[in-house]
N, C-alpha and C positions, 0 to 999 in steps of 0.2 A: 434040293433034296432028291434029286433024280426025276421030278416028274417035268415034264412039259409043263412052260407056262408062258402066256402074249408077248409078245414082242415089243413091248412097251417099257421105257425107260422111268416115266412117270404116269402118277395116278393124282388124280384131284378128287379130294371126299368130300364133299358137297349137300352131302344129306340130313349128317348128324343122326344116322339110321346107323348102330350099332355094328349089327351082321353085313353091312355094306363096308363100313372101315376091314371089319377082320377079312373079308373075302377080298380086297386090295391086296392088305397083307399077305394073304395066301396066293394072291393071284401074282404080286411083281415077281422079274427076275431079278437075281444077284443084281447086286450095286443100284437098283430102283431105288426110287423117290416118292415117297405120300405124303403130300400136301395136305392139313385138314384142316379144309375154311368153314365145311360146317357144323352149327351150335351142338353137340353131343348133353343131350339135358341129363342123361345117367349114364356109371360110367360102365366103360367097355371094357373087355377081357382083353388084354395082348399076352400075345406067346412069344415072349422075348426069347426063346432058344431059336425059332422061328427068324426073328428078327437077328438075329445076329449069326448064325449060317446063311442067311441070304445077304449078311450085310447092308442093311436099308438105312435109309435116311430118313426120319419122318419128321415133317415142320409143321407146325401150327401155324396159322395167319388169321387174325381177327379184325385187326383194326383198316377200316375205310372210311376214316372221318368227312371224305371228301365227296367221294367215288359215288355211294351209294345215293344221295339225293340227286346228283347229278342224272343218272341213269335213271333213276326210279320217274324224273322229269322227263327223261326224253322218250322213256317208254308211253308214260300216260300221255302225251301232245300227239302221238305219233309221228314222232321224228322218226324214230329207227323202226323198221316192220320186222319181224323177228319170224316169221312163216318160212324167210329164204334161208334163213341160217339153222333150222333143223331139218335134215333129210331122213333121216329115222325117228320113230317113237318105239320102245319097248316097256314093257311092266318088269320087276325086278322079278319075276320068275322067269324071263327069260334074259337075264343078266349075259350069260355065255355068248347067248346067239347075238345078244348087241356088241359084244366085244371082237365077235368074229367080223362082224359088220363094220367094225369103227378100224378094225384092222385093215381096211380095203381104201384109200383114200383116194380112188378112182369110182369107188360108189357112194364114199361116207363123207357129209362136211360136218356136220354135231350128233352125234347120237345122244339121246335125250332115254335116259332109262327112268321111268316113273317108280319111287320106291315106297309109295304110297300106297300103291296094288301088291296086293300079294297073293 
């Protein structure tokens, strides 16, 4: 729609925080991808004029019948340390500045945006 938006071909929505799904939305460019794995307890506005001028793709994933105890075991054993694998933290008020960050992949390995602060 003419404005600048990240360079990113896909988004993963992970929160099930409403205004985090719609700012994806707003945030992909043309022919982008959103993924939404997580739980959304109520539901969310989409601006499907939005969504089809940019052309998007959005898919739903829920089911991990396997995955999830698997991990959730090797978390608690301390198999896997998970300290190495986020090099940023931000609060979702600073949403922007972690995307500029995550844009950098000479500075960024997981940017970790907390959307529980606000």
């Amino acid at each position: 729609m003419g404005m600048p938006v990240p360079d990113s071909d896909l988004y993963f929505e992970a929160t099930g925080v409403g205004p985090v799904f719609q700012q994806a939305v707003n945030l992909s460019k043309r022919g982008g991808r959103l993924v939404v794995v997580g739980v959304h307890k109520q539901p969310v506005q989409l601006d499907l004029v939005n969504v089809l001028i940019r052309e998007l793709t959005i898919t739903a994933s829920m089911a991990y019948p396997t995955e999830f105890p698997k991990v959730i075991e090797m978390l608690e054993s301390g198999q896997v340390d998970t300290r190495s694998m986020i090099s940023q933290r931000y609060s979702l008020q600073d949403f922007e500045e972690a995307l500029n960050t995550a844009k950098n992949p000479e500075s960024a390995i997981k940017v970790l945006v907390n959307c529980q602060q606000y």
